[in-house]
N, C-alpha and C positions, 0 to 999 in steps of 0.2 A: 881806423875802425873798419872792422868788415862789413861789407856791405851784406843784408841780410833781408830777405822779406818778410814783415812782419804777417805771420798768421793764424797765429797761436796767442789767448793771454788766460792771464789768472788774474783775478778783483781782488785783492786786500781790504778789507776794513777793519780800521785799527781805533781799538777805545776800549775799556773794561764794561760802560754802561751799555754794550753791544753783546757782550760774552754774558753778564746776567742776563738780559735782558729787561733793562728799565728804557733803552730806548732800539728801535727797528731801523737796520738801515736800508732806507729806500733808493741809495745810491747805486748799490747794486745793480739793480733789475734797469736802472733806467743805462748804466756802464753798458749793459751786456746788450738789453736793444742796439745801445748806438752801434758798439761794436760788431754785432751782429748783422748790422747793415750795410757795414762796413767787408763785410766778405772775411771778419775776425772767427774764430773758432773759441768761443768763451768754453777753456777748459772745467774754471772750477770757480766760486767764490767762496771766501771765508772770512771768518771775522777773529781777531786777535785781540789780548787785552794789553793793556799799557804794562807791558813786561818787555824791558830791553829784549832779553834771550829771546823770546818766544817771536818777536817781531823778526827781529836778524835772519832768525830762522826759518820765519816764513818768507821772508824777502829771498833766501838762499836757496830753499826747495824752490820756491816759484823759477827763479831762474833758469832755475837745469831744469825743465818743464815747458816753460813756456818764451816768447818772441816780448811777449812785453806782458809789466809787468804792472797793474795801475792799483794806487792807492789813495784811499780817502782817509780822513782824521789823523791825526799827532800831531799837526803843525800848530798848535797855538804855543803858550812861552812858557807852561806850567809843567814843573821837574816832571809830571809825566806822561808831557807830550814829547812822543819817543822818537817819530818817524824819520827825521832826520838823522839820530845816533845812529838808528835801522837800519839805514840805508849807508851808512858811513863806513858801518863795523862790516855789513855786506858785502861791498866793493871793497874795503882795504884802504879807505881813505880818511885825512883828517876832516873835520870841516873848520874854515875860520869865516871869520865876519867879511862880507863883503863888504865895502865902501860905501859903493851907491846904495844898496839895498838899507843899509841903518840910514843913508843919507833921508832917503825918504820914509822910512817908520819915523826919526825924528820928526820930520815935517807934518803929519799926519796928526801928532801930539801937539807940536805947536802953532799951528793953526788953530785948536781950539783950546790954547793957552793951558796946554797942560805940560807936563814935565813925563818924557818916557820913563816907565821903570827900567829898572836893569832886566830884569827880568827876560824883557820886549828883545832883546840885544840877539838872541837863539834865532828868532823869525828872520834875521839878518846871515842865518851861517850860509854857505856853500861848500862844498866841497869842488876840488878840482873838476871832476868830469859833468858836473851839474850848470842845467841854466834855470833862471830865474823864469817863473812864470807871474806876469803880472796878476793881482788882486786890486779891481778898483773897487771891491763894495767892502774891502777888510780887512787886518792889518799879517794874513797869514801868505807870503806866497809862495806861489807852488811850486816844484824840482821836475826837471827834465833831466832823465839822468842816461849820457849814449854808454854804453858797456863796451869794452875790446872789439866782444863777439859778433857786434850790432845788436844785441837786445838792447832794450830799453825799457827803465822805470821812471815812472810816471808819480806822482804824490803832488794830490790836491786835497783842495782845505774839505773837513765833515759836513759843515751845515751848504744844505742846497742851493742858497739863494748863492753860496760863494762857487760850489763847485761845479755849479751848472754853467755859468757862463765863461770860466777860466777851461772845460772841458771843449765848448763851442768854439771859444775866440782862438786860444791858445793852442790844445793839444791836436784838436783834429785837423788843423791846419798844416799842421807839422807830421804828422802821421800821414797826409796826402803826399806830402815832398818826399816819405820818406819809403814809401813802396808799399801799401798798405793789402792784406786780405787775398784772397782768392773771388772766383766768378762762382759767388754762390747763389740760391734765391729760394724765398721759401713762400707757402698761400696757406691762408688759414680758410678752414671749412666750419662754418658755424652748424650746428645740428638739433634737431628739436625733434621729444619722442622715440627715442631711443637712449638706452643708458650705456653708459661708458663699456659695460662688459656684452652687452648684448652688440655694441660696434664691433668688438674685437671677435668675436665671434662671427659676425656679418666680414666681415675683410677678411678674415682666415688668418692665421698664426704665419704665413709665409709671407705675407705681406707686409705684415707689421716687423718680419724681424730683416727685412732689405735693408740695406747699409745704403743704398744711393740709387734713387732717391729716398729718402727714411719718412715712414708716415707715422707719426704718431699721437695719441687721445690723450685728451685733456676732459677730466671733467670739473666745468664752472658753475659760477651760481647761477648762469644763469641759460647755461647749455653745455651741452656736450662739443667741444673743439677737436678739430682736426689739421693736423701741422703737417703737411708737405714739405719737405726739404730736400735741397741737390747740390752738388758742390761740381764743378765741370770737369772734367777729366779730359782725354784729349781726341773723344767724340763730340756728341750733341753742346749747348748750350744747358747752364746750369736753367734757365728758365725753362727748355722747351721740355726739360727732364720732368718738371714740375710738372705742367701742361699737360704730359702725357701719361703721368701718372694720376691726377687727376681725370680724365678723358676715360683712363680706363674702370676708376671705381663709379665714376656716373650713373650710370644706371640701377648702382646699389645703394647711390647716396640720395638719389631723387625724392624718391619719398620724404625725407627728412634736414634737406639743406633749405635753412631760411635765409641765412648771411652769410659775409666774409669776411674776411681780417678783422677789423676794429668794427663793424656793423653792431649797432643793438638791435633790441627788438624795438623800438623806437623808430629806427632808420627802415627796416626790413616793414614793419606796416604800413609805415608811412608811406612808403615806395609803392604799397598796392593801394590804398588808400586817393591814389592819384588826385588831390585836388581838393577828397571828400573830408568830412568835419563828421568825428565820433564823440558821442555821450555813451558814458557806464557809467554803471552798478553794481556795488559789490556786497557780498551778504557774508561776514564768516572770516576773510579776508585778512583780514585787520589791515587792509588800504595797500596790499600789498600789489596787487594788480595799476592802482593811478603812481604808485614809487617806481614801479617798471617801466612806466613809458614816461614816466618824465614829467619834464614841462613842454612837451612836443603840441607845438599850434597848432595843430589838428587838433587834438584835443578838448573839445571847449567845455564841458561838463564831464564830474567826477564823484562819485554820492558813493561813502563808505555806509555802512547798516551793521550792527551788530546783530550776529541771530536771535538775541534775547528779546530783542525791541518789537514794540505792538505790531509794526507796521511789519516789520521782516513774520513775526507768527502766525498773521493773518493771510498772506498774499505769500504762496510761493510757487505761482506758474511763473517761471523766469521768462517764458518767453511774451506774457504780458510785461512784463518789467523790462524785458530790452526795444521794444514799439514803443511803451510808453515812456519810456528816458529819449528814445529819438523826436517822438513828440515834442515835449515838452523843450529839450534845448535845439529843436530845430534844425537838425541835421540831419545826414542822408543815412547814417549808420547807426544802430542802438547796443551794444554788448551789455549782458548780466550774468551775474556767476554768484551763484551759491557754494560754501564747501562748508561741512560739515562733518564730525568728525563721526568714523563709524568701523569696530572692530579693529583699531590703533592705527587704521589709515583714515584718510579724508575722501569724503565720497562730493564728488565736483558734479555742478549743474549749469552747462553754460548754454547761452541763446544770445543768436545773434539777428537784428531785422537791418537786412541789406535791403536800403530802399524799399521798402515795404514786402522784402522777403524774407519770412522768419521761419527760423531752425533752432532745432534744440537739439543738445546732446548731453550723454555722462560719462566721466573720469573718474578712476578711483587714482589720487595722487598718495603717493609713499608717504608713512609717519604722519604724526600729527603736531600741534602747538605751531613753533614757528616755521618753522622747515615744512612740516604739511601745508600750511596756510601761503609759504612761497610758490612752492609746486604746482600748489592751485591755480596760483595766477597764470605761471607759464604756461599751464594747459589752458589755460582760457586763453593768453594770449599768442598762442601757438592754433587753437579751434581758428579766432578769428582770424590768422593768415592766412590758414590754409582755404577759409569758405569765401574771403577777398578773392585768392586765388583761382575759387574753382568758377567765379561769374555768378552760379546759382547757388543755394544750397539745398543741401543732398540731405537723406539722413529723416531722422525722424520729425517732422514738420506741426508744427503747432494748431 
């Protein structure tokens, strides 16, 4: 076999209930993370139906493509679960029943005093170039399969609870022995208060179209993401690429970074929060503001209010409503937020009483119904990081 460094792959997923879409496979994204972490370059994912041709085929393209090739689903016994012919007709090889592998699917049935169908007999095939990856939670196991070239394909079982641990135990192991990835590294930039095209605009089109290190915008539900990435070449460190491309948008990104990589706003409050214990209110919302932060212990009181209700039509200086909720549940912080819907946007009223320092402010958040009523929240909960952060607050004062 030639020896080869794996640094390229393509994801396979294989099943017809994937190609309509009656089921989503999640297997992907969690492939491409590991991979990713792995110093792998995830060229592509795709998903294929239970069509001999069409799998061979993707199995064939991937190859002249990519270093490895990994796939999920066709390994159960049912005429069409394919992955195995796929992979057969691919390389040019037969498959026949291995020994030990029926040995133990036998076993498997008779322990709980059943008789294997014939059926079962396929989960037993190999082909020459192939090794057997054990499944202890199932009766489908997995192909390691080494090519001439040094490529290699990979094929594990569909459902998660199988492919997740035969990917940990078995393949990654084996992918370390076997020269894996390049020195990549990448940092994510979390962002609040700026929308995904008003960033690209703020970084300028020359920045976003750099190849290395490569920056590029995500917009989520729940911010705006910024992906930093570097692959090492045979100057700097692929990390200190990052670092310094980061270093230099700083002062553009200031105003506007509350997190990083996996941070919520959860974590990002909490962090300024130092110790202290917040009560909110929310008016208009529809509770969308206590579902952002969670079940975060800080947290200790959380009061939803419909705008229609006596109490929300009577009382709407918020910023008695954010004193009087820290009142009441005895903490050092009080948040309230109004939104309302006004001209096909939502017009946001938030107050906040830090320690007996109360501010009010207004947002008008994008669209209305649910999408308006989220937006609301993150401006609210976007107000209160920034006025944790600033010690006092600022602004128009109650």
């Amino acid at each position: 076999m030639t020896e080869r460094r794996l640094t390229t792959a393509i994801l396979l997923a294989v099943g017809t209930e994937l190609t309509v879409g009656e089921t989503r496979d999640t297997n992907g994204g969690d492939l491409a993370r590991e991979l990713t972490a792995l110093g792998v370059e995830v060229l592509r994912l795709a998903a294929l139906p239970d069509d001999l041709a069409a799998v061979t085929a993707g199995i064939s393209d991937a190859l002249a493509a990519a270093d490895i090739v990994v796939m999920t689903g066709g390994l159960g016994p049912t005429p069409d679960d394919l992955t195995r012919e796929a992979i057969a007709a691919a390389c040019g090889e037969a498959p026949t029943v291995d020994a030990g592998l029926e040995a133990w699917l036998r076993d498997l049935y008779t322990r709980r005093g059943l008789e294997m169908p014939p059926s079962n007999r396929k989960q037993a095939w190999l082909i020459p170039s192939a090794r057997a990856l054990p499944n202890p939670v199932g009766t489908a196991p997995g192909w390691w399969v080494d090519r001439p070239d040094g490529r290699v394909v990979v094929a594990l079982p569909g459902p998660p609870r199988e492919m997740t641990p035969m990917w940990r135990n078995e393949v990654r192991p084996r992918l370390g022995t076997r020269g894996v990835g390049v020195d990549r590294a990448a940092a994510t930039l979390r962002l609040a208060g700026i929308g995904e095209s008003a960033l690209a605009d703020l970084l300028g089109e020359a920045r976003l179209r750099t190849a290395n290190p490569q920056v590029a915008t995500y917009a989520r539900h729940d911010a705006v993401d910024l992906r930093v990435s570097a692959t090492a070449a045979d100057g700097p460190a692929a990390a200190a690429l990052v670092d310094r491309a980061i270093a230099e948008m700083g002062p553009l990104l200031a105003p506007y970074l509350f997190a990083r990589g996996d941070e919520t706003w959860s974590d990002a409050i909490g962090a300024r929060l130092a110790g202290r214990s917040l009560a909110l209110v929310e008016i208009g919302t529809g509770g969308q503001l206590g579902g952002l932060l969670g079940a975060a212990p800080w947290l200790l009181f959380a009061e939803t209010l419909a705008p229609t209700t006596p109490l929300a039509r009577r009382h709407r200086d918020m910023a008695a409503y954010a004193r009087r909720v820290r009142e009441i549940a005895g903490v050092e912080i009080g948040l309230a937020v109004r939104a309302r819907e006004r001209a096909g946007d939502m017009a946001v009223t938030i107050a906040t009483d830090i320690e007996g320092l109360v501010a009010r402010t207004t947002r008008t958040a994008f669209l209305t119904g649910d999408q308006g009523r989220r937006r609301a929240a993150l401006a609210a909960a976007a107000e209160l990081w920034r006025r944790l952060g600033d010690g006092a607050p600022k602004g128009r004062a109650s």
